[in-house]
C-alpha positions as CSV (number, residue, x, y, z in Angstrom):
1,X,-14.8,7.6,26.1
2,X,-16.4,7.1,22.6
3,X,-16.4,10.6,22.2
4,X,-12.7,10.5,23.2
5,X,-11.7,8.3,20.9
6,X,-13.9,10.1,17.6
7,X,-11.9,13.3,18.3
8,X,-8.8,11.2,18.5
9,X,-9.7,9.5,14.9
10,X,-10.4,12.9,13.5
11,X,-7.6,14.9,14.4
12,X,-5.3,11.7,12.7
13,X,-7.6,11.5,9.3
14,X,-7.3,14.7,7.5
15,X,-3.4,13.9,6.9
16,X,-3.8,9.8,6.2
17,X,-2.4,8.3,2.9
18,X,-2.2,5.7,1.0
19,X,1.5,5.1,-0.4
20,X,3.2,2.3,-2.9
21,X,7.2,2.9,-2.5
22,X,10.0,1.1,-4.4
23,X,13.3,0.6,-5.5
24,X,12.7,-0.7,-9.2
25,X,9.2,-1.7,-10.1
26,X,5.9,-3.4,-9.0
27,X,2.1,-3.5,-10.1
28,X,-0.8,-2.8,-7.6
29,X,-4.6,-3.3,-8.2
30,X,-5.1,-1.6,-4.8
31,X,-8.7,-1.4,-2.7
32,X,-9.2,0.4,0.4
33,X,-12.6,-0.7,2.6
34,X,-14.5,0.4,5.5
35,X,-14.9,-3.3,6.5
36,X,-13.0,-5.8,8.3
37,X,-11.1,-8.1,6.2
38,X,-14.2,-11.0,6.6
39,X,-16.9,-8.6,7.1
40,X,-19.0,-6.0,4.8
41,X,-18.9,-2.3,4.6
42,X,-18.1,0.6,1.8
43,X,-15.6,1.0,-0.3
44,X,-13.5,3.8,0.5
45,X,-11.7,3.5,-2.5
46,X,-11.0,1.2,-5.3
47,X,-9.2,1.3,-8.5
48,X,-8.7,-1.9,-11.1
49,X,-7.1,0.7,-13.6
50,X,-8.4,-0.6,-16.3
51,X,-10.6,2.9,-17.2
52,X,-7.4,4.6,-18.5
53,X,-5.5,4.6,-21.2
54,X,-2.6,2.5,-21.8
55,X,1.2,4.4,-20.9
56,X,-0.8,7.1,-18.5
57,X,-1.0,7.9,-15.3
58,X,-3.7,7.0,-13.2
59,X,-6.0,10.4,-12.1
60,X,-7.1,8.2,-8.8
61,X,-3.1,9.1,-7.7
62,X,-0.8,11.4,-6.9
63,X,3.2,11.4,-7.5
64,X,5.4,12.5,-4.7
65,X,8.6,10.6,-6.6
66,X,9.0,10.1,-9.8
67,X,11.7,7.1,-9.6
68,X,13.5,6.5,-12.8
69,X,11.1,8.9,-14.9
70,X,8.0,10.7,-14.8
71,X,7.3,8.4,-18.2
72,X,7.9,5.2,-16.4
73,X,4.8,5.6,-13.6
74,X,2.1,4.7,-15.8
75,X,-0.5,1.9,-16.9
76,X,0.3,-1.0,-18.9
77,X,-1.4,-4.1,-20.0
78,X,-0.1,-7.2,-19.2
79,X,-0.7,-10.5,-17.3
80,X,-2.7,-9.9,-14.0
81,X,-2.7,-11.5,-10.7
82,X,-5.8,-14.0,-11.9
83,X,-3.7,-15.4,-15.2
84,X,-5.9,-12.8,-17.6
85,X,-4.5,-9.6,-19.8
86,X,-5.7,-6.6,-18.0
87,X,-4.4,-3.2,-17.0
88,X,-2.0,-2.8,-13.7
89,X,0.3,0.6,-12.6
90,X,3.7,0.3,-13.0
91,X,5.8,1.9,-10.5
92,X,9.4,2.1,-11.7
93,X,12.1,3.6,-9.3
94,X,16.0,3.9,-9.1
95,X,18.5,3.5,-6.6
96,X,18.1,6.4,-3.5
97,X,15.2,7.6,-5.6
98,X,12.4,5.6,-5.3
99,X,8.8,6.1,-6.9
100,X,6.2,6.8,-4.3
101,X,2.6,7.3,-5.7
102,X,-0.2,8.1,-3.5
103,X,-4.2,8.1,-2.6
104,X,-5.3,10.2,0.1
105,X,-8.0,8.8,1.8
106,X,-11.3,10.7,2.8
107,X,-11.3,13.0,6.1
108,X,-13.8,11.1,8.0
109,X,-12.8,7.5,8.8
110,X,-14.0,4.4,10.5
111,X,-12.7,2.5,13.0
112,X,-11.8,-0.4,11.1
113,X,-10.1,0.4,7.5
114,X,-8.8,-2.9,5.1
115,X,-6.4,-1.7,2.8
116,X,-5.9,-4.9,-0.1
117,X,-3.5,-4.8,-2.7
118,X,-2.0,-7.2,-5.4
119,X,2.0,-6.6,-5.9
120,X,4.4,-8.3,-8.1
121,X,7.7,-7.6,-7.4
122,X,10.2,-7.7,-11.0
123,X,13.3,-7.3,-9.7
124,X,15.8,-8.7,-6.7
125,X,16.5,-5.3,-4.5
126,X,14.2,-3.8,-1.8
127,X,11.0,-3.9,-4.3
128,X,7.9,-2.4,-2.7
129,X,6.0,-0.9,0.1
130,X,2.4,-0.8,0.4
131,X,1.3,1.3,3.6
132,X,-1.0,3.7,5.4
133,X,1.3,6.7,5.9
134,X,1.1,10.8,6.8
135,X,3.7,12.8,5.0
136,X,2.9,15.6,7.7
137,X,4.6,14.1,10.7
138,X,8.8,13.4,10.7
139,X,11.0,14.1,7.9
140,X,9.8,11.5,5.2
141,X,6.8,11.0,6.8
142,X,5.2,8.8,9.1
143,X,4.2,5.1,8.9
144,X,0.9,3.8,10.2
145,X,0.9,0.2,8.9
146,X,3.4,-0.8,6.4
147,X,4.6,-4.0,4.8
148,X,7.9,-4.6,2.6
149,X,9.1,-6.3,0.0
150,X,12.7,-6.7,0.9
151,X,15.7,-7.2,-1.7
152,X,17.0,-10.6,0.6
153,X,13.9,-12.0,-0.5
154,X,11.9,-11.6,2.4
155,X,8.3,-10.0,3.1
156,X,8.9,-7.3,6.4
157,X,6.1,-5.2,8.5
158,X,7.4,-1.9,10.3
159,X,6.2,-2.4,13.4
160,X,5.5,0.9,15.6
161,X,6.0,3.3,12.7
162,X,9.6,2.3,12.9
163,X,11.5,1.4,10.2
164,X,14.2,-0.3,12.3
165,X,11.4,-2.7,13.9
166,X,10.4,-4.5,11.5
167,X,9.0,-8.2,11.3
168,X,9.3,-11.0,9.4
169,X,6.1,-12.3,7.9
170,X,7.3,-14.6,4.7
171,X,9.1,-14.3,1.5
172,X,8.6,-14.1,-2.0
173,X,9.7,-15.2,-5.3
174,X,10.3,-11.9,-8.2
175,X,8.0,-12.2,-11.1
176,X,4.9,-13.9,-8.8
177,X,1.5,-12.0,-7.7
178,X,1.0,-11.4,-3.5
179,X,-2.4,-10.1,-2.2
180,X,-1.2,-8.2,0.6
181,X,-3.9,-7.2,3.1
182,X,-3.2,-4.2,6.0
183,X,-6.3,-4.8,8.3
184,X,-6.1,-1.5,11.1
185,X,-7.7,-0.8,14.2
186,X,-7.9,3.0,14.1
187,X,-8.9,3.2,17.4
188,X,-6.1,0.7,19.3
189,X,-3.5,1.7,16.7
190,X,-2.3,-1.8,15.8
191,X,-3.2,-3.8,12.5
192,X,-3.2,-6.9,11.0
193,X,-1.2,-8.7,7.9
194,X,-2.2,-10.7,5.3
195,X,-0.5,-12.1,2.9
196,X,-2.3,-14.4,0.6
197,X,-5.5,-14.3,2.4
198,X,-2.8,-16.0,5.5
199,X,-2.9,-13.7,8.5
200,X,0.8,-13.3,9.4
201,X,1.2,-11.7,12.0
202,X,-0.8,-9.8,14.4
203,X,-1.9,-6.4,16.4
């Protein structure tokens, strides 16, 4: 059975990513652990962005949409989700031509992977997506674990990779920081949201 489920893992790993997508514009600090949300383990990636240069894009990415402008996905300075000055990536999209910005993650993976972000949505209409995707299954790709930032105001997860089953797990206010945690069980296929360090919803 364990060796079931490690070829199962590996033949899913080699095509994960790590996706931000939006309609208009959003800031992520983003990590990605080998831990569960409570618990210690590696960090498969991390990025703070404050290594690069002011109006550049980050190297730790890559662009699949360019939203409004190749220009406009970049790093600026500006107020963080702690209150200080400090570097965050701006995504900026447009109407049916979002800005979708991506990590792929390492080939091997664990069982458990945290993925932990900090978004601020600027504007009212659908703002962001933070997910766990692969762009090599379905048309536009394939949700793993995914969590939205809706334009009514309300904070959605795609439940089943399914974009029309989606739950509700809060709202927001534009202009305010949200920690949003993905916690997934590679092996059972389900994960976890938190948002605000608040588990929402469940499995």
């Amino acid at each position: 059975m364990k060796e079931e489920n490690k070829m199962r893992k590996k033949s899913l790993t080699w095509i994960l990513v790590i996706a931000m997508v939006l309609s208009m514009l959003i800031s992520v600090p983003i990590t990605v652990s080998a831990a569960t949300l409570l618990g210690n383990g590696s960090e498969l990636f991390y990025d703070d962005f404050e290594s690069y240069t002011e109006n550049t894009y980050p190297s730790s990415f890559t662009q699949k949409y360019n939203g409004t402008d190749d220009a406009n996905q970049k790093v600026i300075t500006t107020s963080t989700f702690n209150g200080s000055t400090g570097k965050v990536f701006q995504l900026e999209g447009a109407r049916n031509w979002s800005s979708e910005q991506y990590r792929s993650l390492p080939e091997t993976l664990p069982d458990n992977i945290v993925i932990d972000a900090y978004i601020k949505p600027v504007t009212s209409s659908r703002n962001a997506e933070l997910s766990l995707r692969t762009f090599s299954v379905g048309t536009w790709g394939t949700r793993i674990s995914s969590v939205w930032f809706e334009g009514d105001g309300t904070i959605v997860a795609v439940q089943y990779g399914n974009d029309n089953n989606r739950i509700y797990v809060g709202s927001y206010t534009v202009g305010n920081w949200y920690r949003v945690t993905l916690d997934n069980n590679m092996i059972d296929k389900t994960y976890d949201v938190y948002i605000d360090g608040v588990l929402t919803t469940s499995d």
